[in-house]
BAROKE-233208 format. One record per residue: x, y, z of N, C-alpha, C in turn. Coordinates in pm, 1 decimal. Each point is the difference from the previous one (the first is absolute). Layout:
! residues N
[rec [X,Y,Z],[X,Y,Z],[X,Y,Z]] ...
This chain:
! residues 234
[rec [1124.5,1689.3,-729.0],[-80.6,-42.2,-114.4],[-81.2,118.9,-50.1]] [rec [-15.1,38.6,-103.0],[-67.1,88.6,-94.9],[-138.5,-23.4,20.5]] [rec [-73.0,137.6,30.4],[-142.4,-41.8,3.9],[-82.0,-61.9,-123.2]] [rec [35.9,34.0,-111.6],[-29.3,-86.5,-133.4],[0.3,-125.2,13.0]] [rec [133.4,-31.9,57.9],[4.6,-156.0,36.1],[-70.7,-78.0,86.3]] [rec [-35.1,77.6,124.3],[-53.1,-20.4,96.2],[-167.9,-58.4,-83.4]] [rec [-86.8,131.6,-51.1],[-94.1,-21.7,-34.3],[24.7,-131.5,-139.1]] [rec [61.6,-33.3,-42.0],[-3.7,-86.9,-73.1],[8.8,-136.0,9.5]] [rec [59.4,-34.2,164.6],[-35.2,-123.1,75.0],[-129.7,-16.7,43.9]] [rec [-46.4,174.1,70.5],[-116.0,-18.7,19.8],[-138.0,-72.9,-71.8]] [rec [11.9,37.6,-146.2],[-89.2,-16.2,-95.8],[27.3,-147.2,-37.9]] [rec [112.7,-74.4,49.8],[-25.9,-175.9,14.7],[-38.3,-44.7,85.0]] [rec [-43.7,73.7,99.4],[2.7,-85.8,118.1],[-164.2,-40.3,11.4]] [rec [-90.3,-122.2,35.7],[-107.3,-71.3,3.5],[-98.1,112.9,-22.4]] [rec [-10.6,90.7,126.7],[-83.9,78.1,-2.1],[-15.4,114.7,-104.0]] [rec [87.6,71.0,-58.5],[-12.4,132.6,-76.6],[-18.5,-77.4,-157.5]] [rec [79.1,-134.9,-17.5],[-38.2,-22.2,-137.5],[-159.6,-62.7,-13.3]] [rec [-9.1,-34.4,67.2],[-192.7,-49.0,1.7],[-74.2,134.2,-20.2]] [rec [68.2,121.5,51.7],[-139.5,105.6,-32.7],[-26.2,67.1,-118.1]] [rec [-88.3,64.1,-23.4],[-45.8,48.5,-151.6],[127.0,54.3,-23.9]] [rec [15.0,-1.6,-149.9],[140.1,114.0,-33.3],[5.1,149.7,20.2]] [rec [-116.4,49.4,-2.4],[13.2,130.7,-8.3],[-50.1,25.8,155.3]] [rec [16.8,-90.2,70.9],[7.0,75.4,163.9],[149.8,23.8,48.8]] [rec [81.3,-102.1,-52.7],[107.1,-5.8,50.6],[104.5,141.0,17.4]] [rec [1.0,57.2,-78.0],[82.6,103.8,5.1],[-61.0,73.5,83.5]] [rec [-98.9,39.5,29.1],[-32.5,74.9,103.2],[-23.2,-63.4,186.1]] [rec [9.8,-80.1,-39.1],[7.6,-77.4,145.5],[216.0,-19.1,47.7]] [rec [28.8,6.1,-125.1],[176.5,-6.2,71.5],[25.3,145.7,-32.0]] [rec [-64.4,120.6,-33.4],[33.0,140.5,36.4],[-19.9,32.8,134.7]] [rec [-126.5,-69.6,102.2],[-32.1,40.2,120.8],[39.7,-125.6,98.9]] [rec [99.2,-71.5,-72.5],[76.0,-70.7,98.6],[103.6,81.7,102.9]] [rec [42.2,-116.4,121.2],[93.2,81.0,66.9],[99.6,-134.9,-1.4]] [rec [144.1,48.6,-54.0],[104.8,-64.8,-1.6],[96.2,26.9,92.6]] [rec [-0.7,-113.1,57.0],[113.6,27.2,120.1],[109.7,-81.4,40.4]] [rec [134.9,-61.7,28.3],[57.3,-52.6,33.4],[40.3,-45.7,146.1]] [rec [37.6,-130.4,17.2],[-1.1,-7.0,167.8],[117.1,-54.9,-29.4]] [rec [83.4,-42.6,122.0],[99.4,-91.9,120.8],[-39.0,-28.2,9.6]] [rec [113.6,-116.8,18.9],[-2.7,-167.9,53.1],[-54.8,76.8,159.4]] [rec [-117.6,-51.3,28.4],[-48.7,-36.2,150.9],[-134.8,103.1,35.1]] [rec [1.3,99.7,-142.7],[-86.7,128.5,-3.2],[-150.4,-38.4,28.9]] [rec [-61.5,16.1,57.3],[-148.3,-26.8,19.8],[-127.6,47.9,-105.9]] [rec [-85.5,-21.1,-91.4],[-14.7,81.9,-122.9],[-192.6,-29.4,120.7]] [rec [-24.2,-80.1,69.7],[-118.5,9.9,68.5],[-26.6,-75.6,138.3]] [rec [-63.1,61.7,106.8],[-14.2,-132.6,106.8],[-158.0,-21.1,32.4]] [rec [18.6,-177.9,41.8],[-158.8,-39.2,42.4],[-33.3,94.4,50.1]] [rec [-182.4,14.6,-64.1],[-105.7,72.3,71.4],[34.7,152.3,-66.1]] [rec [83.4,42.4,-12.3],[8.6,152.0,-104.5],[-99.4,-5.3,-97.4]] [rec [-110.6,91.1,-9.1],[-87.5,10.7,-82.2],[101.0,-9.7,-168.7]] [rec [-84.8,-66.0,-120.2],[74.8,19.2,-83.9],[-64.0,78.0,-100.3]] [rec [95.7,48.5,-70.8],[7.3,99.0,-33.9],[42.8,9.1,-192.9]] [rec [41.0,-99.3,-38.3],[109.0,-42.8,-99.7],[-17.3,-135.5,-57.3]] [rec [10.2,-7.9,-62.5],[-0.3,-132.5,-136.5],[177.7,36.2,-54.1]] [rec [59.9,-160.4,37.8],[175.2,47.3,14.2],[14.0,-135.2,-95.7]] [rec [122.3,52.0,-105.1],[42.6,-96.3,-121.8],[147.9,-3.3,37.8]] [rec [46.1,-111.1,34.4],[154.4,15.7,34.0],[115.6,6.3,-172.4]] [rec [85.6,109.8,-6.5],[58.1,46.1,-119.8],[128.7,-93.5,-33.6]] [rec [72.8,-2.1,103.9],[117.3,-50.4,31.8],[12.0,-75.6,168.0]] [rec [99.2,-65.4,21.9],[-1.6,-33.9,94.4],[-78.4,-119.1,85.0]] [rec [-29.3,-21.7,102.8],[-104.7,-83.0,92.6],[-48.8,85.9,115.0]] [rec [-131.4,-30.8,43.3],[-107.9,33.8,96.6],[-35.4,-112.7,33.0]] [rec [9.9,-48.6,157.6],[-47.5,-87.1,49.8],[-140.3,65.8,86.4]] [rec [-164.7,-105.3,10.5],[-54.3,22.4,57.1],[17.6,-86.4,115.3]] [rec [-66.2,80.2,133.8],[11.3,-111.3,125.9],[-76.5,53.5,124.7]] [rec [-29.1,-110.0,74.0],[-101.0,59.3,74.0],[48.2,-32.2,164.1]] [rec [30.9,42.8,82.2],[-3.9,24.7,156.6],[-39.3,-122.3,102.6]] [rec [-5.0,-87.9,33.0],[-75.9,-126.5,63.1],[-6.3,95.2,169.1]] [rec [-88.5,-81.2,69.0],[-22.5,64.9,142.2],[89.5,-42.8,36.4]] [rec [125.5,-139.3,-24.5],[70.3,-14.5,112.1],[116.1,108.7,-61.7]] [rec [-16.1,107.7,-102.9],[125.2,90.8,-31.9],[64.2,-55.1,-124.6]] [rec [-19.2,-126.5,-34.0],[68.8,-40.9,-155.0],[-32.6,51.4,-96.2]] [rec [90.0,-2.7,-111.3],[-59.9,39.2,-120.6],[-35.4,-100.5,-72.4]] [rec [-96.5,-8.0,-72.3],[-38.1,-94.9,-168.9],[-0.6,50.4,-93.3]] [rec [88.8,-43.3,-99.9],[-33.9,47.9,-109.0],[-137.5,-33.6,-81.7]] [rec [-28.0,105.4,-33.2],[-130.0,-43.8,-107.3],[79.2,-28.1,-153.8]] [rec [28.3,83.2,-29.6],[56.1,10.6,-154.7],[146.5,75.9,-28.8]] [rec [30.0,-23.9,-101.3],[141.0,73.8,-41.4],[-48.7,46.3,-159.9]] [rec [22.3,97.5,19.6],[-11.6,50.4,-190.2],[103.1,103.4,-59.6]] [rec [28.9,-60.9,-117.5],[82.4,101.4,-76.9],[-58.1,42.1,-127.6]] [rec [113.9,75.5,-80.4],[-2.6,72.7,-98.5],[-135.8,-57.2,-84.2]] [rec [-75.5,99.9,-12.3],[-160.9,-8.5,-118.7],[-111.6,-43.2,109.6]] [rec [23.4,-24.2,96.7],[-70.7,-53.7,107.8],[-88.6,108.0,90.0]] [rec [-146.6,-26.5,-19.1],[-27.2,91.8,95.2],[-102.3,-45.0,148.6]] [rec [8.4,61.2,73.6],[-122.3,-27.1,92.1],[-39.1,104.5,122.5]] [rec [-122.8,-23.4,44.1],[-66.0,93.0,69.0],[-127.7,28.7,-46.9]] [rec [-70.7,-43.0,-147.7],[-60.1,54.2,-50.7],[-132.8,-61.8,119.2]] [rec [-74.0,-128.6,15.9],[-121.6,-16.8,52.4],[-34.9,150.5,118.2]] [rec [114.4,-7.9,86.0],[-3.3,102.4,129.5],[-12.8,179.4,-39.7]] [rec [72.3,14.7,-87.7],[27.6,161.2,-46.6],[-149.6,9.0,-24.0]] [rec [-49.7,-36.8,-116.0],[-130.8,-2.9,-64.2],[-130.7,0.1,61.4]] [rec [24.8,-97.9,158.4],[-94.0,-9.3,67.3],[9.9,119.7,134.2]] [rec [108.5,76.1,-44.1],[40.6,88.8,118.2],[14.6,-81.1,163.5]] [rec [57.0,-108.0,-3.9],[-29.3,-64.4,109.7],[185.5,-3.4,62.2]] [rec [5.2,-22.0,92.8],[141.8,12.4,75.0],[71.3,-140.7,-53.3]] [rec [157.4,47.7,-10.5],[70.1,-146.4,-31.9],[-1.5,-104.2,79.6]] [rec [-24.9,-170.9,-70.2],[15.0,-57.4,121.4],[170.4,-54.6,32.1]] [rec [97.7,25.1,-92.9],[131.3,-19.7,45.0],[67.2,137.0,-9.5]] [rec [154.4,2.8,8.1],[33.0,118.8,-12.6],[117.3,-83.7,-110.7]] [rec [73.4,124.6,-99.1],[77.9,4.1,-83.1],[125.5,63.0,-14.2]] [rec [111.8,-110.2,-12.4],[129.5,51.1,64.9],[99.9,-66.8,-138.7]] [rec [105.5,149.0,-60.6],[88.2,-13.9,-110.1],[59.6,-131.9,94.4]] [rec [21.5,-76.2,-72.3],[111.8,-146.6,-11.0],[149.4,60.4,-46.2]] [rec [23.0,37.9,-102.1],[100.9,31.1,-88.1],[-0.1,181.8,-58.7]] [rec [95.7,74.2,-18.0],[-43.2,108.0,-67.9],[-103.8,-16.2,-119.4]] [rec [-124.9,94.6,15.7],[-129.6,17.5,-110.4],[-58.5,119.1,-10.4]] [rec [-21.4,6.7,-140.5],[-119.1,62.8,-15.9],[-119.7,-1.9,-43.8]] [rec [-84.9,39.3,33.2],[-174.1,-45.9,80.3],[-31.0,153.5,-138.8]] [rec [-99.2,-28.2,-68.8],[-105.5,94.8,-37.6],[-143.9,-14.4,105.4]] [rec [-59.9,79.5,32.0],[-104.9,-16.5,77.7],[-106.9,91.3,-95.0]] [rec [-147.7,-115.5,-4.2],[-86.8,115.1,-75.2],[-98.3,16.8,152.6]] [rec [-37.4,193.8,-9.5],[-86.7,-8.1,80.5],[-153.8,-58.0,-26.7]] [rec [-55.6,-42.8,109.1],[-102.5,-101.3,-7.6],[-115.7,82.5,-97.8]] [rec [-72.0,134.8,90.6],[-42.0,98.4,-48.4],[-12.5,8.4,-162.5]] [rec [158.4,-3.2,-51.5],[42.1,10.1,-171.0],[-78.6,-101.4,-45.4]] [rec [31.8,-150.0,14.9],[-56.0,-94.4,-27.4],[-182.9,-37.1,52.9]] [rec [-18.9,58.2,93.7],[-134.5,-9.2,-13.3],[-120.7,67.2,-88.7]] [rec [70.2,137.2,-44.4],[-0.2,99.3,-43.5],[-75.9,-51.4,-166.9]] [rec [166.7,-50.4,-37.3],[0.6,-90.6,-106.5],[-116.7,-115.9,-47.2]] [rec [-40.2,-41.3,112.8],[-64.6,-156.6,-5.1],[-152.9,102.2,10.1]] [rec [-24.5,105.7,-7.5],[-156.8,30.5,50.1],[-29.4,64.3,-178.4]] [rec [103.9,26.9,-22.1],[-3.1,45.3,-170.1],[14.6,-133.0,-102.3]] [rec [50.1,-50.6,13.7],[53.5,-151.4,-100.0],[-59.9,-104.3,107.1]] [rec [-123.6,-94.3,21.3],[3.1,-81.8,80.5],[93.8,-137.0,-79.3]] [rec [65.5,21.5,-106.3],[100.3,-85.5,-66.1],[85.2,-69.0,94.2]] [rec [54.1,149.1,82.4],[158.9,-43.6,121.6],[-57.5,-64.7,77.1]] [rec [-121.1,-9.7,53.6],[-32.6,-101.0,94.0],[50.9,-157.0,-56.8]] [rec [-39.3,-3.6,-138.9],[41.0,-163.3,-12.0],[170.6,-42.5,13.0]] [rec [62.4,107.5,-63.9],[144.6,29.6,67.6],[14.3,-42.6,124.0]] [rec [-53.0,77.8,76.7],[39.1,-37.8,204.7],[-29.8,-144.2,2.5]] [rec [-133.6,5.3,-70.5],[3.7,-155.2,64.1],[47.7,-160.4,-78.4]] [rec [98.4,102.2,-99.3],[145.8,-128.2,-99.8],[61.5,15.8,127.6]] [rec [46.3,131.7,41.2],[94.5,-14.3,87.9],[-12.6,-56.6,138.5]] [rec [-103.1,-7.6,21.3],[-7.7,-101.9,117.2],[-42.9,-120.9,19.4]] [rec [-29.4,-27.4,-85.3],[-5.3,-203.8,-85.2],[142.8,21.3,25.1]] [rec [102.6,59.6,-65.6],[110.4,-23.8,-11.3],[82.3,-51.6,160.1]] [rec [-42.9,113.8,64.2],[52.8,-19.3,223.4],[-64.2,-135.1,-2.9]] [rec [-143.9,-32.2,-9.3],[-86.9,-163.0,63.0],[99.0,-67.9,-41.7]] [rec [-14.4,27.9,-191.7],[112.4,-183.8,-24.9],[103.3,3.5,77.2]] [rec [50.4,109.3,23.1],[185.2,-19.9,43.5],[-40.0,-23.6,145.0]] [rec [-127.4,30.6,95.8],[18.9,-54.3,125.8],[-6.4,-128.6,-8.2]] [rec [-102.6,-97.6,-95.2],[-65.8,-86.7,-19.8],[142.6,-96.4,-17.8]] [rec [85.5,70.3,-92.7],[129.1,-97.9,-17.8],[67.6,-14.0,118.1]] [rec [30.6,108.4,87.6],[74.2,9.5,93.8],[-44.5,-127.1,84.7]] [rec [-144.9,18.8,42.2],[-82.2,-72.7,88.1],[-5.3,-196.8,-37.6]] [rec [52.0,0.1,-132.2],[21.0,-133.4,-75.2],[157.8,-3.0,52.4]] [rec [29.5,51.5,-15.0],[189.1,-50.5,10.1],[-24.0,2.3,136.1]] [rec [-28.9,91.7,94.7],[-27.0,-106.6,139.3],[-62.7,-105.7,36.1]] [rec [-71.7,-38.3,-86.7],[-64.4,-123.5,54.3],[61.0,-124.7,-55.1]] [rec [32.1,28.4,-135.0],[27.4,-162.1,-82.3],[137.4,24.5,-32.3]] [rec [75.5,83.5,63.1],[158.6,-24.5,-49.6],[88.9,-32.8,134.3]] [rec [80.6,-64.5,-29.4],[88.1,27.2,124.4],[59.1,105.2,-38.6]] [rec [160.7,87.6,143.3],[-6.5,105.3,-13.7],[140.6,-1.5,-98.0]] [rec [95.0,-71.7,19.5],[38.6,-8.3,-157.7],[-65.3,40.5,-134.8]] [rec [-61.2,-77.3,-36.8],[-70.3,56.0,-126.0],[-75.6,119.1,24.9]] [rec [-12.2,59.5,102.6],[-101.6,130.7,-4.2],[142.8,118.0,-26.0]] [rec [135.3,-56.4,85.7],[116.7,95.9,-86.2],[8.8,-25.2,-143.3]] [rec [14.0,-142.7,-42.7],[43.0,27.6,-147.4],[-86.3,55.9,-94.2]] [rec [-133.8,-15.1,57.0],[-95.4,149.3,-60.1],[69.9,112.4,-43.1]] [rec [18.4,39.4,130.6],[45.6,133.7,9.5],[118.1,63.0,-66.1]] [rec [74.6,-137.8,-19.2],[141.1,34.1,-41.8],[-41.3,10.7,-167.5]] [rec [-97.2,-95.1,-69.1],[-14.7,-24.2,-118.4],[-79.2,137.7,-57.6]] [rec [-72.0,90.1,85.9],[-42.5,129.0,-32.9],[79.7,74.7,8.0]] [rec [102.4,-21.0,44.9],[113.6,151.8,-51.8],[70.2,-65.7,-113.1]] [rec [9.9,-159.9,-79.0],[112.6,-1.3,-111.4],[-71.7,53.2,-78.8]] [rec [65.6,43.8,-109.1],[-5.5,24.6,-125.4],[4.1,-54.4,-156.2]] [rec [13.7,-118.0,47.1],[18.8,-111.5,-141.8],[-97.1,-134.7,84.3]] [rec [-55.9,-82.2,-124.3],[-74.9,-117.3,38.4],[67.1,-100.9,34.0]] [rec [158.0,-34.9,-47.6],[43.4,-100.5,-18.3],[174.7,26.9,31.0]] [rec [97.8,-83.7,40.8],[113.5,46.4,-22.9],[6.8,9.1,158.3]] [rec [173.0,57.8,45.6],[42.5,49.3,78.7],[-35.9,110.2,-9.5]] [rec [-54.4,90.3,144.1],[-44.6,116.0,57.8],[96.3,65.3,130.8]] [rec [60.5,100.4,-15.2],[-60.1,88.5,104.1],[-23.9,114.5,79.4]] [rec [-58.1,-3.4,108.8],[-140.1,91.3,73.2],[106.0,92.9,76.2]] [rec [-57.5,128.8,39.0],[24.6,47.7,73.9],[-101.7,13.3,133.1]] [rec [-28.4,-36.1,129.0],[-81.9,24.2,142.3],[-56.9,123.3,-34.3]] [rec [-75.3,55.7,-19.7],[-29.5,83.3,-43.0],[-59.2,113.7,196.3]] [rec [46.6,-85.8,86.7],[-28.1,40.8,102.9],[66.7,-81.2,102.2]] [rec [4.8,41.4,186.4],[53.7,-127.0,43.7],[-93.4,-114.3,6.0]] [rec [62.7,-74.2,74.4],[-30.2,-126.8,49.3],[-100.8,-42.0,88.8]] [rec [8.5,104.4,107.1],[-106.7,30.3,104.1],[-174.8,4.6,-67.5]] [rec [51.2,116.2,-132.6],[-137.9,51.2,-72.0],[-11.9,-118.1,-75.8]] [rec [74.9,-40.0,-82.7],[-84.1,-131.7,-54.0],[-47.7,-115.6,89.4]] [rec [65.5,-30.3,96.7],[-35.3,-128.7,68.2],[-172.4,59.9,44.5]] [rec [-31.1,122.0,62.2],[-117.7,87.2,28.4],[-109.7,-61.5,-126.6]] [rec [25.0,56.2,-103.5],[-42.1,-7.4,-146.7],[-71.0,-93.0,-17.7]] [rec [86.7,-156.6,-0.9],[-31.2,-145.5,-13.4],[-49.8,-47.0,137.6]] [rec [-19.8,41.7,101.5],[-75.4,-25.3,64.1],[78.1,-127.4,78.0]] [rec [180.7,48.9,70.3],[48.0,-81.3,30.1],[117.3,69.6,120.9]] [rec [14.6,-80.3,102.8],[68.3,89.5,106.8],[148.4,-33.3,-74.9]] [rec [110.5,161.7,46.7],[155.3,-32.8,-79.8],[48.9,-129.3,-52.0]] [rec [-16.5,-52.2,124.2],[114.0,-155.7,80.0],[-86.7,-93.9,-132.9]] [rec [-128.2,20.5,-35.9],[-22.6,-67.2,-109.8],[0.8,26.9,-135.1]] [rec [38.2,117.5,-20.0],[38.6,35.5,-128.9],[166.0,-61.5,-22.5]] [rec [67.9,15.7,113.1],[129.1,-88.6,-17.9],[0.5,-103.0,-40.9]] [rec [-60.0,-89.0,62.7],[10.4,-154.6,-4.8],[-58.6,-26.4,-123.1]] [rec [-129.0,117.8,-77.2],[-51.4,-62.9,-204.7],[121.8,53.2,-33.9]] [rec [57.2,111.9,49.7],[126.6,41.3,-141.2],[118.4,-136.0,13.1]] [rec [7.3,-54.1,84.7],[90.9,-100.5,46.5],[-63.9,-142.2,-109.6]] [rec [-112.1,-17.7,1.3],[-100.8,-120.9,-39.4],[-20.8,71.5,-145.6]] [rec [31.8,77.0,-60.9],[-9.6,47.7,-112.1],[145.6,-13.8,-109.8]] [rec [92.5,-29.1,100.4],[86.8,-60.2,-63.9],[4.8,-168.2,-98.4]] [rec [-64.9,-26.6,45.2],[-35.9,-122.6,-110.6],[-57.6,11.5,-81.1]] [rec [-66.9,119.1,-9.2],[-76.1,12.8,-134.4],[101.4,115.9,-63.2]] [rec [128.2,12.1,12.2],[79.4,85.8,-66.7],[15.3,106.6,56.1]] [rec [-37.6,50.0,89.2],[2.0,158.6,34.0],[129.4,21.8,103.3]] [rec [21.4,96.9,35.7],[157.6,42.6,50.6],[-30.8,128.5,44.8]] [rec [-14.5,81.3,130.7],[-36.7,110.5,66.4],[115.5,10.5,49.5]] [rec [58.5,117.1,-47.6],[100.4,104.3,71.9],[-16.1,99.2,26.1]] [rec [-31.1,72.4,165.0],[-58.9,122.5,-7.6],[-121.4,63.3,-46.8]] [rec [1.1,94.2,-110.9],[-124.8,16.1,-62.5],[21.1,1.3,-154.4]] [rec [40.0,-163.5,-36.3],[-26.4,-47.7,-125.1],[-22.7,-153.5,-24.0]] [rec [-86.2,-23.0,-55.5],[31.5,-142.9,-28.0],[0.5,-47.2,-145.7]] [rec [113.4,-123.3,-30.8],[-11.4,-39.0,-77.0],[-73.3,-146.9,-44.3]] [rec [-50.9,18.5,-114.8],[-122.5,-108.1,-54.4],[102.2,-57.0,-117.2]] [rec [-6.4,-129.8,74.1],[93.3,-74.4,-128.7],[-89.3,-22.9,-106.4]] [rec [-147.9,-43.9,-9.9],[-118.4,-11.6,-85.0],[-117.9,64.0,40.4]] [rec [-42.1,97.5,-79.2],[-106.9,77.4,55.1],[-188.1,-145.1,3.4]] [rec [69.5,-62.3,-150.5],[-109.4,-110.9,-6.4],[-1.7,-94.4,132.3]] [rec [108.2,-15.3,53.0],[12.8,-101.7,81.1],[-81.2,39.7,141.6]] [rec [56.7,112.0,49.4],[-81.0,64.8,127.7],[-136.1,4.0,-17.9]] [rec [-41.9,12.9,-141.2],[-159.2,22.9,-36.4],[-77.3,-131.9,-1.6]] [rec [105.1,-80.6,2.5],[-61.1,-139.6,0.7],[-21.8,-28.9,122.9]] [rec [96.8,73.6,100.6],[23.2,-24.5,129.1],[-91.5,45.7,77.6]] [rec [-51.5,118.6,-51.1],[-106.9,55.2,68.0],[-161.1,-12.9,23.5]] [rec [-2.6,-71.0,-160.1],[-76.6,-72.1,-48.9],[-59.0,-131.5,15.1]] [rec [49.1,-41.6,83.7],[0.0,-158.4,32.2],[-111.4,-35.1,120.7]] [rec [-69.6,-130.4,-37.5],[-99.5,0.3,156.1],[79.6,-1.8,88.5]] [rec [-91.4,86.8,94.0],[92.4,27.7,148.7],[47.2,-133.8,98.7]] [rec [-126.1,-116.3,-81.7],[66.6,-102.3,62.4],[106.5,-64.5,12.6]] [rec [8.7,13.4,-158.1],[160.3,-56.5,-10.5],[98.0,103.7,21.3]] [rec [-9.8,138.2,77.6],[112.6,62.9,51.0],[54.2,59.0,123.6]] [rec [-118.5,-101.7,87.7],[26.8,6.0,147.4],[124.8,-17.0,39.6]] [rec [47.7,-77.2,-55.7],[146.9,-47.0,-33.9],[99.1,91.4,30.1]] [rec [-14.8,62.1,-112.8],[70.1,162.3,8.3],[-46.7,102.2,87.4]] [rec [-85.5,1.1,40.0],[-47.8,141.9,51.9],[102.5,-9.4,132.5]] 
């Protein structure tokens, strides 16, 4: 990918379009652009941080270590997506570590640049903190689809954020495995099987890493529905 191009995802992504206009170009001149592998490590828990990271292309899963040795996922983010910012800023150590999912590339701003920035314009401060309203809601949702969905509908979420049309036959590509999403939704493998299985009545059809959506409205209805009436399904 062309660095032109590169910086031109950049400048959609949550964080760089919220800041003043005339910072921007100088904050993606003292960027560092880099590309990883599938399995590449871009940070680990407790590494002081160092970086404010916007994913370009690709997926970055965050995840954190349990004492009995497991992993959790915290988050998955792609393309325009950034995070790290609360920790970089506060110079404080990561509390997960960050590992490429899929081939990506990561712009990283150094923290330094951006603090730099925020002591001249106290503007970017209101920036950082769009962008991190933005992490609360999305934990806040996450933290809702565990509680009031069964885990069916917490896939057809997931599946309904990668289509591309509102209505109609769809379809998706997995945009990762199976392992990482079941992680994601907050569901062990053996139960991500049994919603893609229970997701067949609401039209859907998983082969490998695609599925097809006979009605994108229909799953949305599906997902949508009190959880009471979809104990059923789950």
């Amino acid at each position: 990918m062309a660095h032109e191009a590169q910086k031109a995802i950049a400048r959609n992504s949550l964080l760089i379009r919220s800041l003043p206009e005339q910072h921007v170009d100088a904050l993606l001149n003292q960027a560092v652009w880099r590309s990883y592998d599938r399995g590449e490590t871009l940070f680990l828990q407790e590494e002081k941080a160092q970086a404010i990271h916007v994913v370009i292309d690709g997926w970055v899963k965050l995840f954190r270590m349990t004492p009995t040795g497991s992993e959790a996922v915290v988050s998955v983010f792609t393309r325009g997506e950034s995070f790290g910012e609360a920790v970089a800023l506060r110079n404080m150590p990561y509390p997960v570590s960050a590992e490429a999912v899929t081939p990506c590339d990561v712009m990283h701003i150094p923290s330094p640049v951006f603090v730099s920035l925020m002591r001249r314009d106290p503007e970017i401060c209101i920036s950082i903190l769009a962008t991190t309203f933005g992490h609360l809601h999305s934990l806040v949702a996450q933290l809702e689809q565990l509680k009031a969905q069964t885990g069916a509908q917490r896939v057809a979420e997931f599946l309904l954020e990668l289509c591309d049309c509102e209505q109609g036959p769809c379809e998706v590509t997995l945009p990762y495995d199976k392992m990482l999403i079941a992680g994601r939704l907050g569901m062990k493998p053996e139960s991500l099987s049994r919603a893609f299985s229970r997701l067949k009545a609401a039209g859907v059809t998983v082969q490998r890493n695609h599925a097809d959506i006979e009605d994108v409205a229909m799953l949305r209805d599906y997902a949508e529905s009190d959880p009471a009436d979809s104990w059923s399904k789950s």
